[in-house]
FIFI-314589 format. One record per residue (C-alpha): x, y, z. Coordinates in steps of 0.2 Angstrom, whole numbers, padded with zeros to 4 digits, always signed. Example, Ala and Ser with C-alpha at 12.3 -4.5 7.8 and 13.67 -1.06 7.14 Angstrom:
REM FIFI-314589
+0062-0022+0039 +0068-0005+0036 
REM end
This chain:
REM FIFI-314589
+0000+0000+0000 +0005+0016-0005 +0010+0033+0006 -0004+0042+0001 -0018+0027+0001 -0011+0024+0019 -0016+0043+0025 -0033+0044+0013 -0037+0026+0024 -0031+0034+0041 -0043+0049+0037 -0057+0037+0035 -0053+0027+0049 -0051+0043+0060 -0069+0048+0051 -0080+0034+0055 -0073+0032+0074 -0073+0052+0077 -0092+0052+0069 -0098+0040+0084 -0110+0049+0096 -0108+0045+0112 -0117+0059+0120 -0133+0053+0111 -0129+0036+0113 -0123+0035+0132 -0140+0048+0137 -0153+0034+0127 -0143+0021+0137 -0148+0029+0151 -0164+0031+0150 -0164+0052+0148 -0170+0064+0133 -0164+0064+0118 -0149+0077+0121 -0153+0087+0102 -0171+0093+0112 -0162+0103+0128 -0150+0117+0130 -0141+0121+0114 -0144+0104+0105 -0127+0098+0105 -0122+0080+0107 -0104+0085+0119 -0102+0084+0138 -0107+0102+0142 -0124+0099+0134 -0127+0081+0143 -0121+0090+0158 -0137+0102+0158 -0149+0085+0160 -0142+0085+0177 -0135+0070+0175 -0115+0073+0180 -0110+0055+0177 -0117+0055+0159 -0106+0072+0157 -0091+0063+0163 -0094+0046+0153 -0097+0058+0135 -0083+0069+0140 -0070+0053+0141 -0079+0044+0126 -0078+0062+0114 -0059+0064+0121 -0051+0044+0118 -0059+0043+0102 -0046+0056+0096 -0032+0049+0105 -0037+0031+0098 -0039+0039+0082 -0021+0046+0080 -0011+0032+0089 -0019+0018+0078 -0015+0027+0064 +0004+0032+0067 +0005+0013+0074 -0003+0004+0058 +0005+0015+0045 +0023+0016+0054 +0024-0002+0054 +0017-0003+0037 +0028+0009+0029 +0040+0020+0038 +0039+0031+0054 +0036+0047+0043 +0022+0040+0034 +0017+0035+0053 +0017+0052+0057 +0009+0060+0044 -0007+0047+0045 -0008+0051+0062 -0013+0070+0058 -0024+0064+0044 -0033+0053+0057 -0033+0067+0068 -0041+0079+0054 -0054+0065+0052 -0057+0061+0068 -0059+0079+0071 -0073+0082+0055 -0083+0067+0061 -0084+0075+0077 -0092+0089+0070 -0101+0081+0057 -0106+0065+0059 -0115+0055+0044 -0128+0046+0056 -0134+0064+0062 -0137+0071+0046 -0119+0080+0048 -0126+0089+0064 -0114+0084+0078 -0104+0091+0091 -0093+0107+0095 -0076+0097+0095 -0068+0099+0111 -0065+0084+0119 -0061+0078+0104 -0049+0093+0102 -0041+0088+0119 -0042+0069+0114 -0030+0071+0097 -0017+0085+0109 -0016+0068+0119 -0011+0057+0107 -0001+0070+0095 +0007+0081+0108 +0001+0077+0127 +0013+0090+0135 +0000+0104+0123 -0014+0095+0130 -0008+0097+0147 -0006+0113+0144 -0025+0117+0135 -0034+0108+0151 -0025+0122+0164 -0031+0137+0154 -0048+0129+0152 -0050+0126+0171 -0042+0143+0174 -0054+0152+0161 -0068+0141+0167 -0065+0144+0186 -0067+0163+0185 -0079+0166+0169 -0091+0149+0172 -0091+0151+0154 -0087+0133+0147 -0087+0139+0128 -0076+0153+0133 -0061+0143+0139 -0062+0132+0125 -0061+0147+0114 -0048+0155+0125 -0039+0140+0128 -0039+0134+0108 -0032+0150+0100 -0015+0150+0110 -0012+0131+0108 -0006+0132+0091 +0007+0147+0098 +0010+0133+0112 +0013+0119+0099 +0024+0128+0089 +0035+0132+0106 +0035+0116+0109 +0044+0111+0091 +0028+0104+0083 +0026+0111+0067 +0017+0099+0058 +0006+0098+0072 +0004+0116+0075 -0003+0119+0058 -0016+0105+0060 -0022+0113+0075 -0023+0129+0067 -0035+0122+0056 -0044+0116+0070 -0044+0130+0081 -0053+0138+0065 -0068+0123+0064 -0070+0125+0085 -0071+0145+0085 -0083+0142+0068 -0096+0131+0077 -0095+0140+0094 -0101+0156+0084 -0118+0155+0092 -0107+0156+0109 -0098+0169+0105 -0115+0181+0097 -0124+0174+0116 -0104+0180+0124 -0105+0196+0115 -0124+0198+0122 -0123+0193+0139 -0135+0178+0135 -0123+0163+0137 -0126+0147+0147 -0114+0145+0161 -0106+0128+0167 -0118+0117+0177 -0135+0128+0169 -0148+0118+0164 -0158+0116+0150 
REM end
């Protein structure tokens, strides 16, 4: 198998396992409301969180976040072994791209899925954990004092390409700006609700 047929199948692979809904699936499992009908509709741990149920939250958060992980280290694993450890690396960030856009638009929603941040935070595991170390502090620190979870992701998102590239990741760095672009894109209800005053904060309800 080719170079390039090794990172179009790693895309796909990352696809398919990023597109999986667990916020959906775990709150049916459970016996709660379809997550799409409260709060902001969104299938992520914030919105799961607003049915009360912490648990739930914590169970989608950890599902959203390894299947990025997962996503990146099959990849450079199978397509390292397979070819050669650049080819390893560069599957890994096409996993990660995939994992990311299946995230947002998974095919069994009708392309209508989450914001990306666990998911976010889950490829920084697997691509670069010292940057994702870094991404959860400023998301506690920014969350701690605003109570604004979509404000700490937006914070926390926009300097970890800067912190990425400090950290000698290029490569990684520009596929994270990329990213950073799809997060701030579908948080731009969140940031118009910011702007107004009108956001949810953490632990709200639907």
């Amino acid at each position: 198998m080719s170079v390039p047929q090794l990172i179009a199948l790693a895309f796909a692979f990352g696809y398919l396992l990023g597109s999986i809904p667990f916020g959906l699936l775990i709150t049916r499992a459970a016996g709660g409301p379809d997550v799409r009908s409260i709060g902001s509709g969104n299938i992520g741990a914030t919105n799961v969180l607003r049915t009360g149920n912490k648990g739930l939250a914590a169970a989608t958060l950890l599902c959203d976040i390894f299947k990025g992980t997962i996503a990146v280290l099959v990849a450079a694993y199978f397509a390292g072994h397979t070819a050669a450890l650049i080819a390893g690396h560069s599957a890994a960030l096409a996993a990660g791209l995939g994992a990311f856009l299946g995230h947002l638009f998974p095919v069994w929603l009708k392309f209508k899925g989450g914001k990306g941040v666990a998911t976010y935070i889950g490829l920084l595991i697997g691509l670069a954990w010292p940057a994702a170390l870094i991404f959860i502090a400023l998301w506690l620190v920014v969350a701690w004092l605003s109570r604004y979870s979509s404000l700490a992701a937006l914070i926390a998102s926009a300097l970890t390409p800067i912190g990425l590239l400090g950290l000698g990741e290029p490569n990684v760095a520009a596929l994270f700006f990329v990213l950073t672009i799809l997060l701030w894109v579908m948080h731009r209800a969140n940031i118009s609700r910011l702007l107004n005053g009108q956001e949810g904060k953490i632990g709200a309800k639907g």
